[in-house]
Steps between C-alpha positions, in 0.01 A plus 500: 500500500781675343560825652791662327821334362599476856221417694204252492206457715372080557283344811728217690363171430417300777716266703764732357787584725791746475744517266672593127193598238532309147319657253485373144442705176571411123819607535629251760508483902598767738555469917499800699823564670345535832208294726152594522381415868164314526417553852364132668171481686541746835758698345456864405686665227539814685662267774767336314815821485755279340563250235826311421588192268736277601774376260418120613890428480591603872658834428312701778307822427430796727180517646283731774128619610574812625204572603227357814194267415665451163545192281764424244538171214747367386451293159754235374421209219500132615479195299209227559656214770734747627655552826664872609558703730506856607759660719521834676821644607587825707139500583431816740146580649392797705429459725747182537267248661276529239410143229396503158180304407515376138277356274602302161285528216504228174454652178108492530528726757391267733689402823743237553678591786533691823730544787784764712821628461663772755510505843509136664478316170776450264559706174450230243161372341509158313227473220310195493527305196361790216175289373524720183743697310477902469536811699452429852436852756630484843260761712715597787381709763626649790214667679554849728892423376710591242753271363799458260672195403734366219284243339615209262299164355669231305388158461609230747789254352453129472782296600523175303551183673872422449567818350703796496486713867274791465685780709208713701605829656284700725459886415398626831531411851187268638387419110421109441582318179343239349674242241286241320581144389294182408443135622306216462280279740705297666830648416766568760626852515743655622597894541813644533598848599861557466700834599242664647603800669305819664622918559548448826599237784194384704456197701223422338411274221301568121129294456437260193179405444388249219100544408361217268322546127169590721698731708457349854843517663718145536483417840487208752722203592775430192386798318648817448398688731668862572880400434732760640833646342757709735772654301715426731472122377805292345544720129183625615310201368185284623278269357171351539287191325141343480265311321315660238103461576357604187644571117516901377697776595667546833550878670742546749531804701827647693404725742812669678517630867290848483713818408769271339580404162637197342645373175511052453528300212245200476487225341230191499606133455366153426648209743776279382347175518577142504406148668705366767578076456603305834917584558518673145607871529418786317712788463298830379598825474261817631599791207279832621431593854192389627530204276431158709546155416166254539552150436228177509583162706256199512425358854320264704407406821829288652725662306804627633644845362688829546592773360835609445671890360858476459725708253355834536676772330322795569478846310557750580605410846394240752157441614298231669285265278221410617237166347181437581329150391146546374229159543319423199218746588742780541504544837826499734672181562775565651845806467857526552765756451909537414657791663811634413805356465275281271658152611195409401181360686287156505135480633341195589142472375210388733273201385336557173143549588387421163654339160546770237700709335674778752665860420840588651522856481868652514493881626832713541463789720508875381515396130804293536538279181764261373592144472418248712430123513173319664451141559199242582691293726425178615810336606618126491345273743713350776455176669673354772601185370672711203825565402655854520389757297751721359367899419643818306262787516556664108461869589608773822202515683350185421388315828472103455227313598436133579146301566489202757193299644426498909292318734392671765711369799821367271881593623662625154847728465642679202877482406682738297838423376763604291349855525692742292448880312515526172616889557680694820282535813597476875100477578312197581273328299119421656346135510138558589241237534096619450219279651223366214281847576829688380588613819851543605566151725890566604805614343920522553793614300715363284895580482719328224789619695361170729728233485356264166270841489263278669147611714189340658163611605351191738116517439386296831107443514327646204205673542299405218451243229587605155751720272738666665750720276861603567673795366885601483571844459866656444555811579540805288742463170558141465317193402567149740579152410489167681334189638210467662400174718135450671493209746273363769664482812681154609346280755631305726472360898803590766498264785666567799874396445427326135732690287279532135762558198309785283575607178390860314553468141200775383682866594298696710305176667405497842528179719139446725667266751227454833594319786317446862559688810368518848400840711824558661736301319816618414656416121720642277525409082831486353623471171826340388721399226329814328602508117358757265526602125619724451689544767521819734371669796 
């Protein structure tokens, strides 16, 4: 009941926890200026020696338990589905070893959290999700100690996919930050932390950890799984991706090396996507770091494909890029990587196990983003009764690639003519020839400094039946022109003083020429009247 005009007497109703009193009169609505404390189930009034309120906008307040076997609370208002967090800074125990047991309370007094801060824990507490909106008491208590701290909460930000950075500083040495953002089942994400840099230099690196709308932690093969950031990194940048598992709202934790702090901007990004046709390219560009390119080909079993990176202009300076290529059920098919100077790279796929659509996922290290162009290729089909084939790769860094059928046994060559740079270089170029399991089967260089700019590759005896690719690759810088001839090898019978009038009119063929010999005979072959086109050494 009313008391005086200052004072009123009431019984707490139950499931009633501390806060602001409301009371309501024909005149209007009045709030007291200050909290009354409700003290939860095991607490003692007598017990609790201090009470603050915290702003709930980060601006930290002063707070201590000055005395032993004391407890203190600390109130702040949360909304319903909200996510904060409280920080302590300058926190000082005596003695020092001591921790601080705390206890959060929702606004029916009734308990919805517990945990440590001090002594070999860190100084930060993220909330759970609030499941209701009101005043919400923090019971911290330090035992035989006494403690004070600076103390701050503030609701956690959300970072929208493709949206601005959110900018998160650290307060205090050994804090943790968390930064929110959503996705949807099935979405590909990926996380960017640019500039981040610490107080001090340590050889060490910062923790991220993404937890999931149910709060278990990402984790396991192609999932995020405790990314690290150094800030000694290129800009002090580094990125990391996955697969979201579930739709709702993401949390994602930094947690520094202890007794340092750290400042970072993140940001959160949906893949630039795309599907991939046989020998069409696709130039994309990656606009945010930790932004990555994912991109859909159809395959089947027989088909012959690669992938090829080639343009690369990285930001802000260069980095590998690294693709892996994902099997309809999501597992790992196969990977490659460009390193710098970015002349650009080519992977041969293994047999498709399966028809079905594939994912070619395009990953630049440490954030890096820019343009770049990908291709499906294929590559034309040579035969060896075919005329030349002339070639002009479109792009630096763009490797060629050519498709011809072998029998396991067959005598085949490759001729390059007419080899020539579109660009300066004083570096070879690489002809490379991969078996039909997409293993490497032999290889030479190329030089269009050659006289005609021509080169061979004899491919004597082939080990298998099947497809068989062939790749040119210039070097850094320029892109490569010319001819390409593939040719079964000439056959023919030397007898012993028959001269046999031969003819090469396929460049790069080999002549097969046996003849018969006995153990201990002595022979020589000689070749005469030797014209050749072009001519030259």
């Amino acid at each position: 009941g009313v008391q005086g005009p200052t004072s009123l007497t009431f019984s707490v109703p139950p499931a009633t926890g501390s806060g602001r009193i409301a009371v309501t009169n024909p005149t209007g609505t009045g709030t007291s200026a200050l909290d009354l404390v409700v003290p939860p189930t095991g607490y003692l009034a007598g017990d609790i020696s201090t009470a603050l309120r915290l702003a709930g906008n980060g601006t930290p307040s002063s707070f201590q338990i000055g005395a032993a076997s004391k407890h203190g609370v600390l109130l702040f208002d949360g909304l319903a589905d909200g996510y904060y967090t409280v920080q302590f800074s300058q926190l000082t125990f005596s003695p020092s070893t001591a921790t601080l047991a705390y206890k959060v309370f929702k606004p029916d007094n009734t308990q919805f959290a517990a945990g440590y801060v001090g002594y070999g824990y860190r100084p930060t507490i993220h909330l759970p999700k609030l499941p209701a909106a009101g005043t919400y008491s923090l019971v911290v208590s330090p035992g035989f100690a006494t403690m004070a701290s600076q103390v701050s909460v503030a609701a956690d930000p959300v970072t929208p996919l493709d949206g601005p950075v959110t900018n998160v500083a650290m307060g205090s040495p050994s804090q943790t930050t968390r930064t929110l953002f959503d996705a949807t089942a099935g979405q590909a994400i990926g996380v960017g932390i640019g500039a981040y840099t610490q107080n001090a230099s340590t050889t060490s690196a910062a923790n991220f950890n993404v937890y999931q709308p149910n709060g278990t932690q990402l984790g396991g093969s192609g999932s995020f799984n405790a990314y690290w950031a150094w800030s000694s990194n290129p800009a002090g940048n580094w990125d990391g991706e996955f697969v979201a598992p579930a739709t709702g709202r993401y949390e994602m934790i930094a947690q520094p090396v202890a007794g340092y702090a750290a400042s970072y901007g993140a940001s959160i990004s949906s893949a630039v996507t795309g599907t991939l046709l046989p020998d069409v390219p696709l130039d994309f560009t990656l606009s945010r770091i930790g932004q990555d390119g994912r991109f859909m080909f159809a395959a089947s079993p027989g088909d012959s494909r690669a992938i090829d990176i080639a343009v690369v202009s990285p930001q802000p300076v260069a980095q590998s890029v690294a693709y892996r290529v994902l099997k309809p059920d999501g597992s790992l098919f196969t990977s490659g990587s460009t390193s710098p100077p970015l002349n650009g790279s080519q992977v041969q796929l293994p047999a498709f196990p399966v028809a079905g659509n594939y994912i070619v996922e395009v990953d630049p290290s440490y954030g890096t983003y820019g343009a770049m162009r990908i291709a499906l290729k294929q590559g034309a089909l040579l035969g060896t009764a075919d005329a030349s084939l002339a070639f002009t790769t479109a792009v630096n860094g763009e490797t060629a690639r050519f498709r011809f059928q072998g029998t396991a046994g067959q005598n085949v060559s490759l001729g390059i003519a007419a080899l020539a740079y579109i660009g300066t270089s004083s570096s070879q170029a690489s002809l490379t020839v991969f078996k039909p399991d997409g293993t490497s089967l032999t290889y030479t260089t190329c030089n269009p400094n050659t006289v005609g700019g021509l080169c061979r590759l004899g491919l004597p005896n082939l080990p298998a039946t099947g497809t068989y690719v062939v790749t040119l690759q210039p070097p850094a810088g320029v892109r490569a022109s010319g001819n390409i001839t593939f040719s079964a090898d000439q056959a023919g019978t030397l007898a012993e003083g028959v001269p046999a009038s031969v003819t090469v009119t396929r460049t790069g063929q080999f002549l097969r020429y046996p003849f018969a010999g006995t153990a201990g005979q002595s022979t020589s072959v000689e070749l005469a009247q030797l014209v050749t086109s072009p001519s030259g050494p």
